[in-house]
N, C-alpha and C positions, 0 to 999 in steps of 0.2 A: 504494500500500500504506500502510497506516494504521498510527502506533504503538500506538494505541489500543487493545491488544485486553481485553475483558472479560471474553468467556468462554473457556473454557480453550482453547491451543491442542493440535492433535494431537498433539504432541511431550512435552507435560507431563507427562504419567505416568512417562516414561523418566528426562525430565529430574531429575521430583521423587527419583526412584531412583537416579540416577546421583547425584545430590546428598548425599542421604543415607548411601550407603554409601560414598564414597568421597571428601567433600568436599568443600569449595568454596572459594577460584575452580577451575571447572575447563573444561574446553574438551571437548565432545560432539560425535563425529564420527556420521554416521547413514552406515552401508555402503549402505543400498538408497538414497538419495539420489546417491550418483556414481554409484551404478547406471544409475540413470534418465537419469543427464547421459551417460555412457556411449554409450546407446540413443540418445538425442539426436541425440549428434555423430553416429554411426553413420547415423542415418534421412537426415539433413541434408546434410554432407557428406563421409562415407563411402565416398559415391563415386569421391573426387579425394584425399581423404587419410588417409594415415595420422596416429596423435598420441604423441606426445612429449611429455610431462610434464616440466614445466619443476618441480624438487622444490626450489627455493629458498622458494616459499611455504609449503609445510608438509613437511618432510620427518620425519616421524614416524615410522621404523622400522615399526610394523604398517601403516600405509597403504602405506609404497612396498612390504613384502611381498603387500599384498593387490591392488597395480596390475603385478603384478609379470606375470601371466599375461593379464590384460585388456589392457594399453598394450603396444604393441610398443615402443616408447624413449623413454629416458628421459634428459633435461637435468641438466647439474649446473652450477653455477656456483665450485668449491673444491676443491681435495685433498678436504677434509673430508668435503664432499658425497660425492667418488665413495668414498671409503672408506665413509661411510654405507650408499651404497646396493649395495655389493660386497657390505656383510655383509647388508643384508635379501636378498639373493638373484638380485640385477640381473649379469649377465653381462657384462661388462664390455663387448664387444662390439659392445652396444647400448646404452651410454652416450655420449652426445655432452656434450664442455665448455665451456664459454662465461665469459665475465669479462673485463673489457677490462686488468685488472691480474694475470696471473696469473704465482707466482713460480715460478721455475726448478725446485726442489724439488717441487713439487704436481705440476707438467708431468711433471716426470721419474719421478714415480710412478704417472701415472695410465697413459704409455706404457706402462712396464717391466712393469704388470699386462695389457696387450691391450685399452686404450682403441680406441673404436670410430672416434672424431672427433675429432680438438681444432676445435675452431671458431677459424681465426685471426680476432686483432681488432688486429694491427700486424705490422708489417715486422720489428718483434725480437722479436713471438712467434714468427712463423715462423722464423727465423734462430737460436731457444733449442732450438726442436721439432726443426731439421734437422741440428743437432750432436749432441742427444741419439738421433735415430732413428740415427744413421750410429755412434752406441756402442754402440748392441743390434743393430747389423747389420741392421737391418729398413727399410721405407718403410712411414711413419707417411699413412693417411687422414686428409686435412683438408677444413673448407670453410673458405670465405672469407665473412665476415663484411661487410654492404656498411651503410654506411648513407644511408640519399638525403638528397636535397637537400632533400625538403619531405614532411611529414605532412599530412592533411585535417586540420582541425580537429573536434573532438571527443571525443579521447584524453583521458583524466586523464593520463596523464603519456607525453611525450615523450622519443625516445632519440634523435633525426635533425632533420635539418633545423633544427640550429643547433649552435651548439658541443656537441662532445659527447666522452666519453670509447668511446663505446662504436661498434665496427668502424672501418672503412677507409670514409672519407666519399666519395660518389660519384666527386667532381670530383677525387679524387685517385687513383683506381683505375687509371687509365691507367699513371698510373708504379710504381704499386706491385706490383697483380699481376704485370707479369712478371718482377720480382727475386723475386717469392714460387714461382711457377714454374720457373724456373733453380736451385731447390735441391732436390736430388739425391735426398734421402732423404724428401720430403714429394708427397705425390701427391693432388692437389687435386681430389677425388670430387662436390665442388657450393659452392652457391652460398646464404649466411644471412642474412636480416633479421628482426629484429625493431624496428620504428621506435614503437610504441606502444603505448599499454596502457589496460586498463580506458573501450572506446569501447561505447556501449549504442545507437549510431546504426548501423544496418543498413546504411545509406547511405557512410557514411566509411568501415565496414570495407571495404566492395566498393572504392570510389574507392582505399582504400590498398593493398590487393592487385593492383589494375592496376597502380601504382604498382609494386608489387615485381615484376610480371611482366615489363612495359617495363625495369626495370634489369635485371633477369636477364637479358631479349633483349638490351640492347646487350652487356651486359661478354659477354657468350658470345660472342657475335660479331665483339668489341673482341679476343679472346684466344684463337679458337679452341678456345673450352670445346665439352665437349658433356656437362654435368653429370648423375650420377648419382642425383643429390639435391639438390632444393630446398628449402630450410626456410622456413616463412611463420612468421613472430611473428603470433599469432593477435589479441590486441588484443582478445578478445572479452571484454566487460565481466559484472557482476553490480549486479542494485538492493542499493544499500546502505540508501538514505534512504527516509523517507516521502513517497511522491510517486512516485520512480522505478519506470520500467517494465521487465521483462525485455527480454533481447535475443530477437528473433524469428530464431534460424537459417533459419527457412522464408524470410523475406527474404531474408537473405545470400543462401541457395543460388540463389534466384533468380537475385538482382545479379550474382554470378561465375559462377555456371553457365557460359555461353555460352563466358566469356574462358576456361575452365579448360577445357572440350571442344576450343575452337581449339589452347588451349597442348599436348595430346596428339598434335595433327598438327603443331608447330613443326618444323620440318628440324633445329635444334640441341636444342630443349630437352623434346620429343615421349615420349625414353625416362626422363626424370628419375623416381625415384621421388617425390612430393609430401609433406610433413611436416608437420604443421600443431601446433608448440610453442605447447600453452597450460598456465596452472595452475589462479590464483582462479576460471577458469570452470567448472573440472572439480571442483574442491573447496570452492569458498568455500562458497555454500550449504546444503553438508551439516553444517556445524557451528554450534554454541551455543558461548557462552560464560554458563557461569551464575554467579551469585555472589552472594552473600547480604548481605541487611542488617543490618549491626551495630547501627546505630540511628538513630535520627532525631530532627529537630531542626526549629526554625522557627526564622529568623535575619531581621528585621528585614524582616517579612513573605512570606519566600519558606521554602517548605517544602525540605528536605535530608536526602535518605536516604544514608548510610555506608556505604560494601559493603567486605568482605573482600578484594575484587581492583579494582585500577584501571588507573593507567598503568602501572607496572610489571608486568601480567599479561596488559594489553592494549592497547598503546600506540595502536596503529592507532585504536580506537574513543576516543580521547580528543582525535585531528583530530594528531594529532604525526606521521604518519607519510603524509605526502604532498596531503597536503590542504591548499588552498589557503584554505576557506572552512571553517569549523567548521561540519559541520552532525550531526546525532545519524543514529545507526543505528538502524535498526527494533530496537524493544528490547516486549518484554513481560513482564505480574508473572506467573510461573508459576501457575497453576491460576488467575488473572484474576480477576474480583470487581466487585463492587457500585459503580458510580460510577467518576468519575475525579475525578484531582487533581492540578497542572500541583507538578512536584517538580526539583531538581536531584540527578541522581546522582553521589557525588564517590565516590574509592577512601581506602584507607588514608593515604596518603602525607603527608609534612609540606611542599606544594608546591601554591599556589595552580592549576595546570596541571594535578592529578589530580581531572578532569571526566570522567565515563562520560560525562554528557549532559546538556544544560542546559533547563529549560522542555519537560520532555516530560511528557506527560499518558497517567497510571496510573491501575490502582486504588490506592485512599488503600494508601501503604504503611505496615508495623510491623516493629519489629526480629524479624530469623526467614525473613521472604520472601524467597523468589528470585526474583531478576531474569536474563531472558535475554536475551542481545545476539544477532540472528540478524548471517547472514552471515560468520560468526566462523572457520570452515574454512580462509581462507588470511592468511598474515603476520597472522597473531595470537600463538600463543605463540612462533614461531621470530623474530619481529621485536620483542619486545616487552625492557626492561630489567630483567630478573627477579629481578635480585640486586640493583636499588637499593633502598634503605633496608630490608634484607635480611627481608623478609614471607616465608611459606612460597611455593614457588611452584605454580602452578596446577594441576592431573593434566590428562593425555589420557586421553580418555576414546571407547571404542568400540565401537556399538552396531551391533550386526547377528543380524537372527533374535529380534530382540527380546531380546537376552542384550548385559550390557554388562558390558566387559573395560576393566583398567588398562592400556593400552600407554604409561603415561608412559617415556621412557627410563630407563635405569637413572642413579642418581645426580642425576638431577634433582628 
């Protein structure tokens, strides 16, 4: 994929609209785009799983309302989170929570509402869950968080197979699980990993789902599980950069087909329901980040266009937020134009580090233009440092049916 676009893309007219009447920096969700990712997952592997919407990457209020009837469950990582998503309309039920730091207080309110799962990720989570479930009188739904011993390589970011904060590391499961089982008021319904993220290799996802299959079979076996639920950390990536290619679900399904047909006949693991937690994949896509040019500059031979929004509105796209290599994100000039011309886009900020993107080639830009950062739909506004050097901050913005609505939160 090229950053280069010239002539308009499909998305411009809304863009130029959403820009105009409601300003900019701001962040464009397109509803019929998760649609289609939707249908996607559904065609591909629909067959093996259901999805959980992991809502730490964009938890927007009108999106999790409008995933609210499409996903059957939904991830939280916070108190904050699940109060979020209680009030768009999420049944507590069907929220499962995850965090490998999570405080007493949060736990104790996500129970006392009819959380669905706490996901343990140590021995004194569960031990916090088992004294609070035995003061509501109840027995609290958990899984067990695992994390293995080794990832494929391919992942942007790893959560296993090295030191890690997050779950009960393989080779320690032996002794853990069953002090987490001998506690009274916790009843342990399956089995959680997520070991990695954002992989666009069809090949590592398969290799790392056997991976999670093979731990599922020993610890069930190791413990006389016969789990109710499985959860796969889905890993399934998005093209950010110019160059990158989407991920082909048509391959995955291939790759684990076979293993996921067998895992329906396992003797212990046959009835699990299957989960497949992803996020950036189901929503990154669908969003823009647009934001306007204040003005430009030539600075000792290199051209520099000034945008309204930068790190503070979009930390992720300025390589701050997990990125190992600084590389730009497919970025285009709204309604595109005559030529190109290699520019550096910087934000507001008084901080040599507020870089959109550096040497990407536009049409020649003028103060007034929008620029559009694709792929902007997840850990964009919700990760980004909104209040430094305190600029307006960005609107959400939500287009569906070709009609586009403020859902920024209130107060933001």
């Amino acid at each position: 994929m090229s950053a280069a676009w010239t002539d308009p893309h499909p998305a411009d007219a809304l863009l130029a609209q959403a820009a105009d009447r409601f300003g900019t920096p701001a962040y464009v969700y397109f509803a019929e785009a998760i649609e289609a990712r939707l249908a996607d997952l559904a065609t591909h592997l629909g067959p093996w799983f259901d999805l959980s919407y992991a809502m730490k990457c964009n938890p927007n209020p009108a999106l999790l309302a409008w995933l609210a009837p499409r996903v059957p469950f939904l991830d939280v990582s916070s108190g904050g989170e699940f109060a979020r998503a209680c009030a768009a309309g999420w049944g507590a039920d069907r929220i499962s929570f995850t965090g490998p730091a999570k405080r007493e207080a949060e736990i104790a309110a996500a129970l006392s509402a009819g959380l669905g799962e706490l996901v343990i990720e140590s021995l004194r989570e569960a031990r916090i869950a088992d004294a609070l479930a035995r003061g509501l009188g109840r027995v609290q739904d958990v899984l067990i968080r695992l994390a293995p011993a080794r990832v494929p390589k391919g992942f942007g970011d790893q959560m296993a197979g090295r030191p890690s904060p997050f779950g009960i590391d393989a080779e320690d499961a032996g002794q853990v699980i069953p002090q987490i089982l001998a506690l009274p008021a916790l009843r342990v319904t399956g089995l959680h990993i997520y070991s990695g993220t954002q992989c666009l290799r069809p090949e590592a996802i398969v290799e790392n789902w056997r991976l999670f299959i093979d731990l599922f079979d020993r610890v069930a076996a190791d413990h006389g599980l016969r789990p109710g639920r499985l959860v796969f950390g889905s890993g399934l990536g998005i093209p950010y950069h110019p160059g990158d290619v989407g991920l082909d679900l048509a391959q995955v399904a291939a790759g684990i087909g076979p293993d996921l047909e067998a895992l329906r006949r396992h003797p212990r693991l046959g009835q699990a329901r299957l989960v497949l937690e992803l996020g950036r994949h189901l929503v990154g896509q669908a969003g823009y980040f647009v934001t306007r040019v204040v003005s430009t500059k030539t600075s000792r031979g290199a051209r520099i266009a000034l945008c309204d929004g930068g790190l503070n509105a979009h930390l992720a796209a300025t390589g701050q937020f997990g990125m190992v290599l600084r590389r730009n994100y497919v970025i285009h000039r709204v309604g595109g134009g005559a030529g190109l011309e290699r520019v550096d886009l910087t934000g507001p900020l008084c901080t040599s580090i507020d870089r959109l993107a550096g040497g990407v080639d536009l049409p020649p830009l003028a103060e007034g233009d929008l620029i559009a950062i694709h792929a902007s739909g997840a850990y964009g506004y919700t990760a980004s440092p909104r209040d430094f050097i305190s600029h307006p901050h960005p609107r959400e913005l939500w287009v569906q049916d070709g009609r586009i609505a403020d859902v920024t939160p209130p107060g933001a």
